[in-house]
Steps between C-alpha positions, in 0.01 A plus 500: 500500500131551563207750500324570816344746690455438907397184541182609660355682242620200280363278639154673470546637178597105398174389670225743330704449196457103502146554620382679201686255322336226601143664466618543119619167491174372629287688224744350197480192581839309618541187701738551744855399534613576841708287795296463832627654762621198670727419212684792586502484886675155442784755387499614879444257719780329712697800533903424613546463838764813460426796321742659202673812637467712177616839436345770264707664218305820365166641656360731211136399453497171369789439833256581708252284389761204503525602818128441603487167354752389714366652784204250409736173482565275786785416348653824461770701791571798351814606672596781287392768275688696277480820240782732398295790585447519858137598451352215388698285780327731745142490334528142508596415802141470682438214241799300628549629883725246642738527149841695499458787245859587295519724232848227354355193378857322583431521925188280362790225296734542794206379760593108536151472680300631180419188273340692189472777339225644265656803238156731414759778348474675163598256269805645391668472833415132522823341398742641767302419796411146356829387426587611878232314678562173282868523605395560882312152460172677519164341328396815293116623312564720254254695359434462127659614221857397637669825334480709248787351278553115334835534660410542882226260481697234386766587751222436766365217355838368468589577884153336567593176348858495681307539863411179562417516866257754478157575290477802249146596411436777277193676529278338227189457754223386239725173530442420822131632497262225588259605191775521265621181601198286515452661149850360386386155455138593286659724291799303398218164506361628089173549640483820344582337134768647272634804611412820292595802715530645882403912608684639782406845684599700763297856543549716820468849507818648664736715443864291650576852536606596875633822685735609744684846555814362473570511156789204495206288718246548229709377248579165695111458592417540145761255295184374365488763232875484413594324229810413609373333796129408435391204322144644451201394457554161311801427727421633874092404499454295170788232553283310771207448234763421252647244673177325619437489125821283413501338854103343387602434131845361564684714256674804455405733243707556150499878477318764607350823379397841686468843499388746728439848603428808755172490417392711854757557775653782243731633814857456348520093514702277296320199562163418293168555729329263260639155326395227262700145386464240315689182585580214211505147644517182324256408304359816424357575865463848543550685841340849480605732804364825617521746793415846589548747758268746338160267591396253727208360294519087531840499701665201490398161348637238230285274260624195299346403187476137358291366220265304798498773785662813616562520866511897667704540807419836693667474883365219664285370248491373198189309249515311183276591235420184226486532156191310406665209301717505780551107618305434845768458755234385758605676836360799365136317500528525875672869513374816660403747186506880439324683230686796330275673274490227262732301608542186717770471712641152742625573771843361559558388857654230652149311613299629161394150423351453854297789511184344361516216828422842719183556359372758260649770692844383585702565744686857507825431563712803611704628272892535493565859623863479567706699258727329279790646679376371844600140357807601317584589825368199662711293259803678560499455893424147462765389285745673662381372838565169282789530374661662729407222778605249252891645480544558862446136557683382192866713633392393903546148368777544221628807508480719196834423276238294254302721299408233286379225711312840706315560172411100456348541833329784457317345154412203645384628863328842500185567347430846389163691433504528136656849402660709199883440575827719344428334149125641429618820696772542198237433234238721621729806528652454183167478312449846701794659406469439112170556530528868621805484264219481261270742612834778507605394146170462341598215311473087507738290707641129443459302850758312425536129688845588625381812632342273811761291539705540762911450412 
């Protein structure tokens, strides 16, 4: 699951809150590392000729604003809503007017019409409606972590793996964020030397606390705070940066250490209001993890540190700062340049190296405002638009009693967006779960390899 508030007064919250960002930016000193705009709309253009008929599964806030996103995609027919309270379904329903609204997610499964369905529930209720929509033949997003136990998230990986005519695409949006993705490559190149050590953060000033005069109501809205349903901090908001870390240096970590505390929101909670981790991975590469709900000083942003540079990604941005007996790559000659305090940041952006054929001033190119999610989302829809084109021609021509030869074609034929599939799904929620299993016991744990293997 995710944080949000409307998406409004995200959205403009997210805007002054990159603005100042970048003003800071500017006086430090970075050069810029950010995809152009057009890099991304690549991601969009050609739309299928038919759109996805999705349904919704769970409209509490982060729902909704799954809900908005698709509202925004071409590619997107939402046919169906859904929420066990009847509620939401109703306070919903002016985002998605032509959808049915059902308070059962199963009249969503049983609806032949209805190609894909996207579970935004509490984590812990994940498992159940997954397993049903992969054995309706529906392509399914589900949000990230999986579940709140080893055992049902290898049970949905597992299911994943066995549904081979449809896509499964857990919610791990930084993957299939332009940035992130155009960052993949530079990070991963050894431009930044030998790694030392990467800083995560996450700081938002909230309370995850909500209310409602129905006492049993309250204590569904707010599973958050339970212990035995929550993942908390490190595993419902902190898992995303996590991952990104071990998707960009191509390992998982060895073991990981954390503690935590209700350092603010002193109202009865079980769950820590304020966390810290450090991740071991190979080689001595520390991950160091933080989040608060008691501040929003600095929100959100991730730095990696090598012996020649250390590259800061805050939203849609991100800069390299040289050491200076760093090696002279030579794009960077050309590169637009901020100053932070000191500092002197690249910018890194898809056309950095052409910037200086524009004249003094380059050329502003606009910048990527899409959310990460919008693209998840994006992804999603396409592949399954893919895929699911892909079988219906494979059985009109020979039938469907050859699950093998149906996989063959679907290799060699369909092309897919890039995208996290069941197997970094699995691996991301269990390096949540024993990471809040750290946090609760106070102590070290052993990542062991096996643990991310799936049986």
């Amino acid at each position: 699951m995710n944080e949000s508030n409307g998406s409004s007064e995200f959205s403009r919250r997210a805007f002054l809150r990159d603005s100042s960002f970048a003003a800071l930016a500017t006086m430090l000193g970075g050069v810029r590392l950010s995809a152009r705009a057009a890099e991304a709309e690549q991601q969009t253009a050609n739309p299928p000729a038919r759109k996805v008929k999705v349904g919704l599964i769970g409209l509490g806030n982060w729902g909704r604003e799954l809900l908005d996103q698709l509202g925004r995609l071409p590619q997107a027919d939402v046919a169906a809503i859904c929420d066990n309270y009847g509620a939401m379904v109703r306070r919903s329903a002016s985002k998605a007017p032509g959808a049915a609204q059902t308070e059962d997610y199963k009249t969503i499964l049983d609806n032949k019409d209805i190609k894909a369905v996207i579970v935004a529930t509490p984590t812990h209720l994940h498992k159940e409606i997954v397993l049903a929509a992969l054995q309706a033949g529906k392509h399914v997003y589900c949000e990230a972590p999986l579940a709140t136990t080893i055992e049902d998230a290898r049970a949905i990986a597992q299911a994943a793996r066995a549904a081979g005519k449809v896509v499964f695409q857990p919610g791990l949006q930084l993957r299939c964020d332009p940035q992130r993705r155009f960052l993949l490559p530079f990070i991963r190149s050894g431009a930044l030397g030998k790694w030392a050590m990467i800083r995560a953060q996450w700081n938002k000033k909230t309370s995850w606390r909500f209310t409602s005069p129905n006492p049993d109501r309250e204590k569904a809205i707010n599973w958050r705070l339970d212990r035995a349903t929550s993942l908390g901090l490190l595993g419902e908001i902190g898992l995303h940066q996590i991952d990104q870390v071990s998707w960009f240096l191509n390992t998982l970590p060895l073991s990981v250490s954390a503690f935590g505390s209700v350092a603010f929101w002193k109202d009865g909670r079980e769950v820590a209001d304020t966390v810290q981790a450090i991740f071991q991975f190979p080689d001595q590469v520390q991950l160091t993890y933080s989040a608060t709900l008691a501040n929003s000083f600095e929100s959100d942003c991730e730095t990696y540190y090598g012996s020649d540079a250390a590259v800061m990604i805050r939203g849609s941005s991100a800069w390299m700062f040289k050491e200076v007996d760093a090696p002279l790559l030579g794009w960077e000659v050309y590169a637009r340049k901020d100053a932070f305090y000191k500092e002197t940041g690249i910018s890194l952006r898809a056309d950095a190296s052409k910037l200086k054929a524009q004249g003094d001033q380059g050329r502003q190119e606009a910048e990527v405002v899409d959310p990460p999610v919008y693209f998840a989302l994006q992804t999603f829809l396409r592949n399954a638009q893919e895929v699911g084109g892909a079988v219906e021609d494979f059985v009109s021509l020979y039938g469907d009693g050859d699950p093998k030869a149906l996989a063959e074609h679907l290799a060699k034929e369909v092309h897919k967006l890039p995208a996290p599939d069941y197997l970094d799904g699995y691996r991301a929620t269990v390096l949540a779960i024993k990471a809040n299993e750290a946090v609760n016991s106070g102590k070290p744990v052993a990542l062991l390899p096996e643990l991310f293997e799936l049986a």
